[in-house]
Every structure is written in structure tokens, then in C-alpha cells.
C-alpha positions as CSV (number, residue, x, y, z in Angstrom):
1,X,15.5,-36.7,-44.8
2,X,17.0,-40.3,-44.4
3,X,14.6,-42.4,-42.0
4,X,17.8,-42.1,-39.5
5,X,18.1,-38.4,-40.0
6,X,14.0,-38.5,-39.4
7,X,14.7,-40.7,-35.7
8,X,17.4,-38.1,-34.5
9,X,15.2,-35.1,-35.1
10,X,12.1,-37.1,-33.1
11,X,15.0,-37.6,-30.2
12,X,15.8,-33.6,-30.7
13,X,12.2,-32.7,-29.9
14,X,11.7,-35.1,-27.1
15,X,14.8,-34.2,-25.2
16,X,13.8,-30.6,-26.3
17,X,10.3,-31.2,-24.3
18,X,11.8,-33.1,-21.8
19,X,14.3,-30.4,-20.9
20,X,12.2,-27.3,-21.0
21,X,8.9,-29.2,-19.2
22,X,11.1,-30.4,-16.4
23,X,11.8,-26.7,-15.8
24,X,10.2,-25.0,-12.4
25,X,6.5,-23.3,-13.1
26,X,7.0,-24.2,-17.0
27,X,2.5,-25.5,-18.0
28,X,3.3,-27.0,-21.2
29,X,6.1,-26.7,-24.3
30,X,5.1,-26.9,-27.7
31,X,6.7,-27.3,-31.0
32,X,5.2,-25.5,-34.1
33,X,6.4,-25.6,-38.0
34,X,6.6,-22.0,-39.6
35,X,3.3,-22.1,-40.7
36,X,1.6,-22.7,-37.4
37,X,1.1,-26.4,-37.7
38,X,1.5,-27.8,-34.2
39,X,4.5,-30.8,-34.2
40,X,4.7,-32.0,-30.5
41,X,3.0,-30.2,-27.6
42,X,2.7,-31.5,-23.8
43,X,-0.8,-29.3,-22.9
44,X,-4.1,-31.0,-22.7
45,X,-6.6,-31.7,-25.8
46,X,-8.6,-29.3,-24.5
47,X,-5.7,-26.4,-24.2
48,X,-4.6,-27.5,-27.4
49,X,-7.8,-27.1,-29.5
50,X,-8.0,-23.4,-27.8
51,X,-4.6,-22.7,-27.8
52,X,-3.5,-24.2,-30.9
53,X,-4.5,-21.2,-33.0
54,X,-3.9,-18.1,-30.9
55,X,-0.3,-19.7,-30.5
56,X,-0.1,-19.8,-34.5
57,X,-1.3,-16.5,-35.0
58,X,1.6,-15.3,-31.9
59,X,4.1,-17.5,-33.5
60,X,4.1,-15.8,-36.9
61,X,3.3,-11.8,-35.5
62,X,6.5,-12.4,-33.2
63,X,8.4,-13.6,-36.4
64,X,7.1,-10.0,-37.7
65,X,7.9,-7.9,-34.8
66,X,11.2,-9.4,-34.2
67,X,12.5,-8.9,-38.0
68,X,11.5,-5.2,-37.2
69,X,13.8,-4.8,-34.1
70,X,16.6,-7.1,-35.3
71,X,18.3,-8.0,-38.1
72,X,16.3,-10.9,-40.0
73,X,19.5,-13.1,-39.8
74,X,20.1,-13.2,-36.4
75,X,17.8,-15.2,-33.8
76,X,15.8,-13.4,-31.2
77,X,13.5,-14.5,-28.2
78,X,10.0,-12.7,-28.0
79,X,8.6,-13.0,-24.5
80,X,4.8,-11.5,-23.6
81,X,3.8,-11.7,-20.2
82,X,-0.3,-11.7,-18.8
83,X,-1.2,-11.5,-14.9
84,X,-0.8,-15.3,-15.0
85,X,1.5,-16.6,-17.6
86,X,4.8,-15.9,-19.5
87,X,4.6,-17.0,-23.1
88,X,8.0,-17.1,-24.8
89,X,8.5,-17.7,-28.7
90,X,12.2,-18.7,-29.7
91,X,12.6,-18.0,-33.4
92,X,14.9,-20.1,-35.9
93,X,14.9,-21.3,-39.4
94,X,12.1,-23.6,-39.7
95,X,10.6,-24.2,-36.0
96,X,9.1,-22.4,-33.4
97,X,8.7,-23.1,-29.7
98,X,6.7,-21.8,-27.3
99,X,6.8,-22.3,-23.8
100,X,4.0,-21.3,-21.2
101,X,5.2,-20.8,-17.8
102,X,4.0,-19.7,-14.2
103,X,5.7,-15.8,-13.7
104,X,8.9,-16.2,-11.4
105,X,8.2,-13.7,-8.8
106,X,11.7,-12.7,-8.5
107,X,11.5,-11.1,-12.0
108,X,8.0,-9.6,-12.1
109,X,7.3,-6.6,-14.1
110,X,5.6,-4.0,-13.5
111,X,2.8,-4.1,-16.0
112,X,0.9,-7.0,-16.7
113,X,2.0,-7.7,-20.3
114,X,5.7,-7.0,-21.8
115,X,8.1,-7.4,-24.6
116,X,11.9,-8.7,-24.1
117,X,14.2,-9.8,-26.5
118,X,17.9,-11.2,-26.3
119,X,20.3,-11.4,-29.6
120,X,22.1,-14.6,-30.3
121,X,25.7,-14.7,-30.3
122,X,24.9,-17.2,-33.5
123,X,23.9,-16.3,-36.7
124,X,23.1,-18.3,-39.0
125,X,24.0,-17.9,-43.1
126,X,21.8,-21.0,-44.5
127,X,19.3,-23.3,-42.9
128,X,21.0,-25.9,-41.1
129,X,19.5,-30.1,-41.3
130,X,16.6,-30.5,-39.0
131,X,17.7,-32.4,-36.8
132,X,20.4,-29.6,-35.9
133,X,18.0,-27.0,-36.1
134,X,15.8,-28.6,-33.4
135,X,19.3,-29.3,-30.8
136,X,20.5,-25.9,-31.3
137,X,17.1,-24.4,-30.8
138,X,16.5,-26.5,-27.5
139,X,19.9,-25.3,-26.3
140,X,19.1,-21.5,-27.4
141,X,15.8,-21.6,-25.6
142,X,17.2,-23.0,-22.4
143,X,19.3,-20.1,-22.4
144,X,17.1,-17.7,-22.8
145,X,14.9,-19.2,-20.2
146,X,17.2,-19.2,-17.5
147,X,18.7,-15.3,-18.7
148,X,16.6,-13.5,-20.3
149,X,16.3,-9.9,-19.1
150,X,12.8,-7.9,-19.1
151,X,12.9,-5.0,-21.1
152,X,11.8,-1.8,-19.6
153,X,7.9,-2.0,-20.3
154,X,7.3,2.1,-21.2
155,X,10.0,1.6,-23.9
156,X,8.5,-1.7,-25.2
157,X,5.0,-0.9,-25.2
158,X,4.4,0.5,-28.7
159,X,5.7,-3.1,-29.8
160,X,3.2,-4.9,-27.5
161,X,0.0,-2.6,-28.8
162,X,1.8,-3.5,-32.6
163,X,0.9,-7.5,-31.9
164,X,-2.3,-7.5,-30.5
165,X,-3.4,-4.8,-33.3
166,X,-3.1,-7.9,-35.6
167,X,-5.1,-10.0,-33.5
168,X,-8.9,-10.7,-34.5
169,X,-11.6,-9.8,-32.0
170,X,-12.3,-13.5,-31.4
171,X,-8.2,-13.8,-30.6
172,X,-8.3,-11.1,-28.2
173,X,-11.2,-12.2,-26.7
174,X,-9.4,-15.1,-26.1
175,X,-6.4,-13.5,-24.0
176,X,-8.9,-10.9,-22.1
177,X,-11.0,-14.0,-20.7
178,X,-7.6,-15.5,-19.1
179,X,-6.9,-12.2,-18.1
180,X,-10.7,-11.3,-16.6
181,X,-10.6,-14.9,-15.3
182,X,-10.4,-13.7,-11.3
183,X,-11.2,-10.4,-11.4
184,X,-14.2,-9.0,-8.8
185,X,-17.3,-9.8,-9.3
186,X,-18.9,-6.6,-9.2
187,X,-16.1,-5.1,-11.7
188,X,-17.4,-7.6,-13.9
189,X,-20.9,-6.2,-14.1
190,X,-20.4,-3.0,-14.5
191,X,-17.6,-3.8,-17.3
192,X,-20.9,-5.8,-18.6
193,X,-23.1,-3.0,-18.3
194,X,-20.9,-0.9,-20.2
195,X,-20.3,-3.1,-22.4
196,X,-24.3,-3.6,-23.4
197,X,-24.6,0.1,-23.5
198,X,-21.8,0.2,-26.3
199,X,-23.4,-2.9,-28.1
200,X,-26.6,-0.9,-28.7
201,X,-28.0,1.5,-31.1
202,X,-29.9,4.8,-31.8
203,X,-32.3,5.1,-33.9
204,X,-32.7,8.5,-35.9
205,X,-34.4,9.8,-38.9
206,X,-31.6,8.6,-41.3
207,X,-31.3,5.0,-39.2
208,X,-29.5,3.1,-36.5
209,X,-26.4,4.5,-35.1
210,X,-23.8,2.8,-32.7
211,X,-23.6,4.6,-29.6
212,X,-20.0,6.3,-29.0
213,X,-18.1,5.4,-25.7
214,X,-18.4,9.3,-24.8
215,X,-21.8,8.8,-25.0
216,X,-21.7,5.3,-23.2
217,X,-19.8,6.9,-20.0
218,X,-23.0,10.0,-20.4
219,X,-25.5,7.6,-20.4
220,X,-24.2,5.4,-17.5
221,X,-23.3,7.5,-15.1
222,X,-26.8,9.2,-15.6
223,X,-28.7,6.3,-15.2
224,X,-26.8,5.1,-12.0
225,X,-27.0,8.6,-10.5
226,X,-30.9,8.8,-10.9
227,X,-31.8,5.4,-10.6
228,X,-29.5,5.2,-7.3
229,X,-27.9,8.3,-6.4
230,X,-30.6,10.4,-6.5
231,X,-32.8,8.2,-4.6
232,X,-30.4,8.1,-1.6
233,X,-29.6,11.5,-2.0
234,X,-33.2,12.0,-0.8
235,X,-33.2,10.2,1.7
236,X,-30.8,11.3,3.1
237,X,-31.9,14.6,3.0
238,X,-35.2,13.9,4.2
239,X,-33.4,12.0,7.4
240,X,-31.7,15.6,7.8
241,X,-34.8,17.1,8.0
242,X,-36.2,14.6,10.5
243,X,-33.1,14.9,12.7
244,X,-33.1,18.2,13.1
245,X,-37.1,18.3,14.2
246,X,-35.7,15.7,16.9
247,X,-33.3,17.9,17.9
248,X,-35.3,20.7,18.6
249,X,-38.1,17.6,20.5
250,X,-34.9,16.5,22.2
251,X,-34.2,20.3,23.5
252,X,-37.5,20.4,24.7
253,X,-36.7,17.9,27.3
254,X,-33.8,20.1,28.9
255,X,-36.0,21.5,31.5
256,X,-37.4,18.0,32.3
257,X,-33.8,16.5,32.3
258,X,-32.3,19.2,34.5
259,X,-35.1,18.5,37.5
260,X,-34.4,14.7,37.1
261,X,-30.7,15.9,37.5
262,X,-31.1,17.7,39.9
263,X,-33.3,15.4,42.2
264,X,-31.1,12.8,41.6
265,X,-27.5,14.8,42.6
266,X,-28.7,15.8,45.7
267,X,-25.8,15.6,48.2
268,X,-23.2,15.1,45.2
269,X,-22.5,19.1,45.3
270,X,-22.1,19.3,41.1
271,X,-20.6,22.1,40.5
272,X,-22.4,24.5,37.2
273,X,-19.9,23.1,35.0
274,X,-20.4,19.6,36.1
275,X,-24.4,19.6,36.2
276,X,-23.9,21.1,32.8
277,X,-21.4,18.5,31.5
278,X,-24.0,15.8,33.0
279,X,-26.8,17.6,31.3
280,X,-25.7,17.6,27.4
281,X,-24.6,14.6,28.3
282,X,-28.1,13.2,28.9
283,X,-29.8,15.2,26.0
284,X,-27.5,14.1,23.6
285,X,-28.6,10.2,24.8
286,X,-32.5,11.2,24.4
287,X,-31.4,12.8,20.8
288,X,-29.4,9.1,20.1
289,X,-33.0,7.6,21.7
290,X,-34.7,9.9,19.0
291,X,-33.0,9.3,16.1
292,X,-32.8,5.1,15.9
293,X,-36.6,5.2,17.3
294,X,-37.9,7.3,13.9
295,X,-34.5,5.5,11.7
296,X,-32.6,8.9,11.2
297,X,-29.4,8.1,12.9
298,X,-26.3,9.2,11.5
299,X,-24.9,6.0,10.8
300,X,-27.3,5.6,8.6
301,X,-25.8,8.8,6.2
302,X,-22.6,6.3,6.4
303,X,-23.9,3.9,4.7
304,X,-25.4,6.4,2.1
305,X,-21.7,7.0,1.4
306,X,-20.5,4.2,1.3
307,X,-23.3,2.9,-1.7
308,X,-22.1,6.0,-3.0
309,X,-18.8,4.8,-3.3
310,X,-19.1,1.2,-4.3
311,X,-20.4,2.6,-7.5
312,X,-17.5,5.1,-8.4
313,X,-15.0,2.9,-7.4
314,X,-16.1,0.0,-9.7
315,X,-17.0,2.3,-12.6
316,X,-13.5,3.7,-12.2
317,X,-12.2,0.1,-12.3
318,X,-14.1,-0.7,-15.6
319,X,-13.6,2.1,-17.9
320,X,-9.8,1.7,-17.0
321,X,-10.3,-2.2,-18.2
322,X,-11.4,-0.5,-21.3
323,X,-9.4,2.3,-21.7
324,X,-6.0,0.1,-20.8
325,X,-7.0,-3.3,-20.8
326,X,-6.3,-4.3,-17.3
327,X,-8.2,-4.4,-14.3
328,X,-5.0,-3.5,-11.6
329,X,-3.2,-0.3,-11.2
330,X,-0.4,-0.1,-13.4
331,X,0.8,2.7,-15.3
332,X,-2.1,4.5,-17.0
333,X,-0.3,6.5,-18.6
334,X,0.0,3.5,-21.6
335,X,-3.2,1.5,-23.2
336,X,-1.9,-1.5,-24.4
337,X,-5.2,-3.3,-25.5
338,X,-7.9,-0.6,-25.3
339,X,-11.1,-2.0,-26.2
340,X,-12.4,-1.6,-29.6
341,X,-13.7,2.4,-30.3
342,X,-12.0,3.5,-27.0
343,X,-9.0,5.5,-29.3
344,X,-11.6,6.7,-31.4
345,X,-15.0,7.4,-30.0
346,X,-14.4,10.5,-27.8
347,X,-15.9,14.0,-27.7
348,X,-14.1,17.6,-28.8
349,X,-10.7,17.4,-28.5
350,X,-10.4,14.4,-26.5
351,X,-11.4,12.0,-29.3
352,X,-9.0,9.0,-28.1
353,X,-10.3,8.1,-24.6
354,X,-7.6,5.5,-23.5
355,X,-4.9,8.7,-23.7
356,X,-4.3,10.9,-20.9
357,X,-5.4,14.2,-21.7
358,X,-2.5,16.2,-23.2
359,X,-4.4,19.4,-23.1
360,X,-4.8,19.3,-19.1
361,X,-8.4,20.7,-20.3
362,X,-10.0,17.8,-18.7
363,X,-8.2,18.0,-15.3
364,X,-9.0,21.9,-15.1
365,X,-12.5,21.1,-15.3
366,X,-12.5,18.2,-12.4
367,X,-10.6,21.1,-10.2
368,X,-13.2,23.4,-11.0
369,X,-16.2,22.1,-10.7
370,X,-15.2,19.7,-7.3
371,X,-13.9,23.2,-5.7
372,X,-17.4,24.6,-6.7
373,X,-19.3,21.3,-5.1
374,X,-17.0,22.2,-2.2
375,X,-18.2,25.8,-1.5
376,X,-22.5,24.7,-2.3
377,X,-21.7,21.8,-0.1
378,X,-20.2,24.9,2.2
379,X,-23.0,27.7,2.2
380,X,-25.5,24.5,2.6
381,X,-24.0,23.6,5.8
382,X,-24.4,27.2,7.1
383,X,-27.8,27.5,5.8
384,X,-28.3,24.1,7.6
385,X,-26.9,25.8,10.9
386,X,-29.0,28.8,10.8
387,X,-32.0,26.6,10.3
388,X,-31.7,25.1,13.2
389,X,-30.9,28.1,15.3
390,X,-31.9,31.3,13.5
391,X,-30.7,33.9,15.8
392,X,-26.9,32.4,16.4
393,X,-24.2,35.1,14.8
394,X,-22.5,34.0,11.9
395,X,-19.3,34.0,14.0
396,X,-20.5,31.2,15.4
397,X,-21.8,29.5,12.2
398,X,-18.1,29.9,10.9
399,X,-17.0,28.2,14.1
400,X,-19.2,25.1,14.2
401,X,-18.5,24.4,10.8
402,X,-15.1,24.3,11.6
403,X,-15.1,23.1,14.6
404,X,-16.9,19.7,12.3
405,X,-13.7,20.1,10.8
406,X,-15.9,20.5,7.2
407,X,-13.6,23.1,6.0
408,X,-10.6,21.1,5.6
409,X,-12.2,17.9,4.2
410,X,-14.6,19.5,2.1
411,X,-11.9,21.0,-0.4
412,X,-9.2,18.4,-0.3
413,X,-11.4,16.4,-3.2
414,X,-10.9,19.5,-6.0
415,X,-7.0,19.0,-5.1
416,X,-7.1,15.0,-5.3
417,X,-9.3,15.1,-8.2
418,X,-7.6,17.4,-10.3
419,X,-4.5,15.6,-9.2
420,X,-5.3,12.1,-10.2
421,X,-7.1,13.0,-13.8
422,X,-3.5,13.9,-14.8
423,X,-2.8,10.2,-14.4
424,X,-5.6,8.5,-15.7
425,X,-7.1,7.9,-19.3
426,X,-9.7,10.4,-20.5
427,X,-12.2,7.7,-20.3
428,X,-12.0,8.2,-16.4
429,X,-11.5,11.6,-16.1
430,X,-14.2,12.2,-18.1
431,X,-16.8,9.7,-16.3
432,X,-15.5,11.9,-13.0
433,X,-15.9,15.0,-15.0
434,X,-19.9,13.9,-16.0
435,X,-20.0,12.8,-12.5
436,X,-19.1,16.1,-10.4
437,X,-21.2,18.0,-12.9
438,X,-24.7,16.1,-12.1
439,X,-23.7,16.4,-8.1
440,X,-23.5,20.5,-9.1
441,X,-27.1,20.4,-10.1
442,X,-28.2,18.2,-7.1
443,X,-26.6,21.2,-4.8
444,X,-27.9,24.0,-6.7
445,X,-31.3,22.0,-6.8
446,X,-31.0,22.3,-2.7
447,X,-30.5,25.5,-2.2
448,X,-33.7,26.4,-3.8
449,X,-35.8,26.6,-0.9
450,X,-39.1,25.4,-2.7
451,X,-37.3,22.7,-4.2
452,X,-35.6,21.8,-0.5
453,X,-39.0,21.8,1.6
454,X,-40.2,19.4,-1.2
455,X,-37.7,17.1,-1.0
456,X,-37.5,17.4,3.0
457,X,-41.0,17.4,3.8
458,X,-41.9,14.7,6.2
């Protein structure tokens, strides 16, 4: 290359820069040679030095892929999308750009990573002079900026979980941090806790042995149902206990509250079912007295629920990080970048845990065992009832429970469940399945009678 022919291409590359940086939401452009050496780049020193070789390493795995789907003489555009950035890879002889840009909203997709290529009317039968190889490239890439069309992403995907299989941990680490980068807080600890669980080992007679995800999701949801769940769950029950002895203190007062009703309605004319309205009325204020004096209210079983909750939800959150590799709902139907041992370390016949389970086994099981939490949770309330009022028929037992509308919303979860394990990875389906099956034992546990004046006693 003549020291002209070396000027023009450094012009090429400028303008090249130039054209593509001045482009709306585009961070930086840079300029690689085929073997991942970095020629001109507009990021930072700092985004360089980090960037530098996961770029590479993209550069020459898109080169791969795109020789798979195309003809190797024809020029292709590679384009992989995160939940913050578009990276697009234009392909030719001897260069390689790569442009990081901002999503345009008008053209988001519905997963948070995807594959799209467009063919070249141009083909190329020998490698052109540099200088025309970086001019033609800059006015290739400009095109394909401006109309590139997204691929559909459950056609594509296979392609996507074909280039980050050839990334190294440390690479993929790399893209998971941007993509973790402002996700909840508390997702992030228990994806952590997780995480630790997997990282350590059992010791046996023959040595240390990794511990399995299937075993991970045992372990964990164990330990936060007795170290949490099980502690409220007896307190709660013990507040039950205590609320129905101030029931039967706050009935006591009926006869005390009718005189003081009665004295004071003197020359009102109440009619029987207006002094009784008045009456319930009152002794259900002296139970509300009761119950935030001795710190059994209600309200306070909400919050019980709601703990409950903030742990299922977030577990649910983070085994789907693991299972798919992101933290939003997308389709779970595809894992894209499960994390390492998630297709592998599973139980019986559902060995890959980032796949839905084809055998519907899994979702079966949910249904079955949430319908049978639903009828315990059932023949406890009416046991509850009868407690409190032993003689009442059990017509009337049917009729308050319904009446607390208990039937309805006590068997809609064995629907939902079974419903959305369909839809999930078996990584969640089975944490729900461990789940239900340890609330199974905490009802049959409660209908012992022993084993419920021991955990009710005041």
C-alpha cells in the first residue's frame, strides 16, 4: 500500500466513524482487523480495555454463524440485541465494524437478545484494495443501520444460544453484568443465594461432590420455608388461637352491651332488628378493641401473606434468570443463556431444567397437590368453625364458609398453578412443585389435634 493509498484508507475510516457516530442513540463505532485487533474506536479507555476482547471474540463467532446461514461470498449483517444495547457486526473481506447503539423503541423486540441478518445485493469475487473495502463497508453498514429488519426471535434463537455457547464463562459474565446492571435488589440476593448454594459441595465417603441445581432449588426452598415460613406460619396460628378466645371474651359482653343499649335508646323506639343491628355492631368494636390490645388483629395475618409472597415471587424471578437468562417476562418457552449446569443438572426425567416440561408430568403434579392444599386448607376451616361453636349444624358451617367466599378462592390456585407451569422452565415448576409439597405437610401437621394445641397453645 502506496503511502497515498495508506492516507485515503485513514479518510475511509474517519468518515466511516464520523458517519455512523453522528447517527441518533449510536455509544461508540469501532473498527477491528479480522483477527480482532482494534483499528479505530470512538468508546472510552476504559470501555475499550473491557470491551476490546468480548468484541473480538463477537467479531469472529458472527463471521462463523453468518458463513452457516449464508453463502460465505456474500456479505451479511449480524445484529444481537441486550435490554440496553444493539450491537451490530457488518462483515467484509478484511474489516469488521461494530457499532453499539441505544434500542430505537420503534423497533423493539420482544425478547431481550436477537439475531437479524440482511443479504447484500453485492458480492464480492476477490478482495478489493483497502481503501475500497473500508468506503464500501461504511456505505453497507449505513444501510443496514437505517433498514435492517428484526428477525422473528423464536426462529432465530437456536443461532443466538449457538454464539454465546462459544463464549468463556469470564465472557459471559461480562454480558450478564450489563444485563443484571438494574435489576431489583432483592432479585439480586436471592439469585446470589442460589448461586452460593450451587458453588458448594458435599462431602461423602468417596469425596466432595458439586451440588446439582435440583438439589440447589431442594435445599433453598427448604431452608426459607423453615427458617421463615414456618416461623410465621406459627404465628399465625397461634394469633388464630388467641382470636378466637377473644371472641368468645368479646361474647361475653353481649349481655352487658345490650343494657348499655338499652339504657341509652330510651325514647329512640329501636325496633328488634334495629337494637340487634346496633348490637353486633358494638361487639364486633369490643372484638376490634380485643384483638389490637393482645396484637392478634387480622391485619396482622396480611402481612404474614404478604412476607409469604415476597419470597415466592423473587425466587420465581431468579431461577428464571437461571433457567433463561433474563430477569423480565419474555417468552419462557426458549433459554437462550441458561446458566452453567441448568440443561444438565435435573432429576428423573426432567434432567434439563431451563426446558418446559414436555412430559406435562410436572404441571400434573402442581394441579394435584395445590387442589389437595385447597381441600386441608377446606376441612381446617370447618374444623376451625366448629371449634368455635360446637353445636352449630354443618349446614351452617357449609354456609359461613361460603359466605367468606373461601370456596371460590381457595381452589383457583390448583387451576393457575397448573396453568402457568406449562409456561415456565422446569427449574420453576419444580421450585413450585417442592414448594406446595412442604405447605401439604404443614396442613396435615394441623389437623393433628396434638400437634395443633401445641402449636396453638397460648
Amino acid at each position: 500500500m502506496t503511502t497515498q493509498d495508506a492516507s485515503n484508507h485513514q479518510i475511509d475510516i474517519d468518515e466511516t466513524i464520523s458517519r455512523l457516530g453522528s447517527k441518533k442513540g449510536v455509544e461508540s463505532v469501532t473498527v477491528l482487523t479480522k483477527d480482532g485487533r482494534i483499528v479505530r474506536t470512538t468508546a472510552t479507555a476504559e470501555q475499550s480495555e473491557v470491551q476490546g476482547k468480548l468484541l473480538s471474540k463477537l467479531a469472529r463467532d458472527a463471521e462463523d454463524i453468518v458463513q452457516e446461514l449464508e453463502s460465505q461470498d456474500e456479505l451479511s449483517f449480524l445484529r444481537i440485541r441486550t435490554k440496553k444495547h444493539e450491537i451490530m457486526v457488518a462483515l467484509d473481506h478484511n474489516y469488521l465494524l461494530v457499532v453499539v447503539q441505544s434500542p430505537q423503541k420503534d423497533i423493539a423486540p420482544k425478547h431481550s437478545a436477537f439475531l437479524s441478518y440482511q443479504q447484500s445485493k453485492r458480492s464480492y469475487s476477490s478482495a478489493p484494495p483497502p481503501d475500497e473495502n473500508a468506503s464500501q463497508l461504511a456505505q453497507q453498514s449505513d444501510n443496514a443501520i437505517d433498514s435492517v429488519v428484526n428477525a422473528d426471535m423464536d426462529q432465530d434463537v437456536s443461532k443466538i444460544a449457538e454464539i454465546f455457547a462459544r463464549y468463556t464463562p469470564d465472557q459471559l459474565a461480562v454480558v450478564r453484568a450489563a444485563a443484571d446492571k438494574d435489576s431489583p435488589f432483592i432479585f439480586k440476593v436471592f439469585h446470589a443465594f442460589l448461586d452460593s448454594l450451587h458453588e458448594g459441595t458435599l462431602i461423602g465417603a468417596a469425596g466432595e461432590y458439586a451440588i446439582p441445581w435440583w438439589a440447589v432449588i431442594v435445599a433453598a426452598t427448604m431452608l426459607l420455608r423453615l427458617c421463615i415460613g414456618l416461623p410465621l406460619y406459627f404465628y399465625q396460628q397461634r394469633g388464630l388461637a388467641k382470636s378466637r378466645k377473644l371472641d368468645k371474651v368479646a361474647g361475653s359482653y353481649s349481655t352487658l352491651i345490650a343494657s348499655k343499649i338499652a339504657r341509652e335508646s330510651k325514647g329512640k323506639k329501636y325496633t328488634d332488628e334495629e337494637f340487634n343491628k346496633v348490637l353486633k355492631k358494638q361487639i364486633k368494636s369490643k372484638q376490634h378493641a380485643l384483638r389490637l390490645e393482645h396484637g392478634c388483629h387480622p391485619a396482622y395475618y396480611v402481612m404474614v401473606s404478604i412476607v409469604q409472597l415476597s419470597i415466592w415471587v423473587p425466587m420465581t424471578v431468579a431461577l428464571r434468570r437461571l433457567a433463561t437468562g433474563v430477569w423480565r417476562m419474555d417468552n419462557w418457552s426458549q433459554a437462550f443463556m441458561p446458566e452453567a449446569g441448568m440443561t444438565t443438572e435435573g432429576l428423573f426425567w426432567f434432567t434439563n431444567l431451563s426446558t418446559i416440561d414436555s412430559t406435562y408430568i410436572m404441571p400434573a403434579c402442581i394441579g394435584a397437590l395445590y387442589s389437595l392444599n385447597s381441600v386441608l386448607l377446606y376441612l381446617w376451616r370447618e374444623k376451625l368453625v366448629r371449634e368455635i361453636n360446637p353445636d352449630i349444624p354443618k349446614a351452617f358451617v357449609d354456609r359461613d364458609i361460603r359466605d367468606q367466599a373461601i370456596t371460590v378462592i381457595t381452589f383457583i390456585p390448583p387451576v393457575l398453578g397448573a396453568y402457568l407451569a406449562l409456561h415456565v422452565p422446569t427449574a420453576i415448576s419444580f421450585y413450585w412443585l417442592v414448594s406446595a409439597l412442604f405447605t401439604t405437610l404443614q396442613h396435615l401437621l394441623l389437623m393433628n389435634k396434638r400437634v395443633r394445641r401445641l402449636l396453638t397453645k397460648s
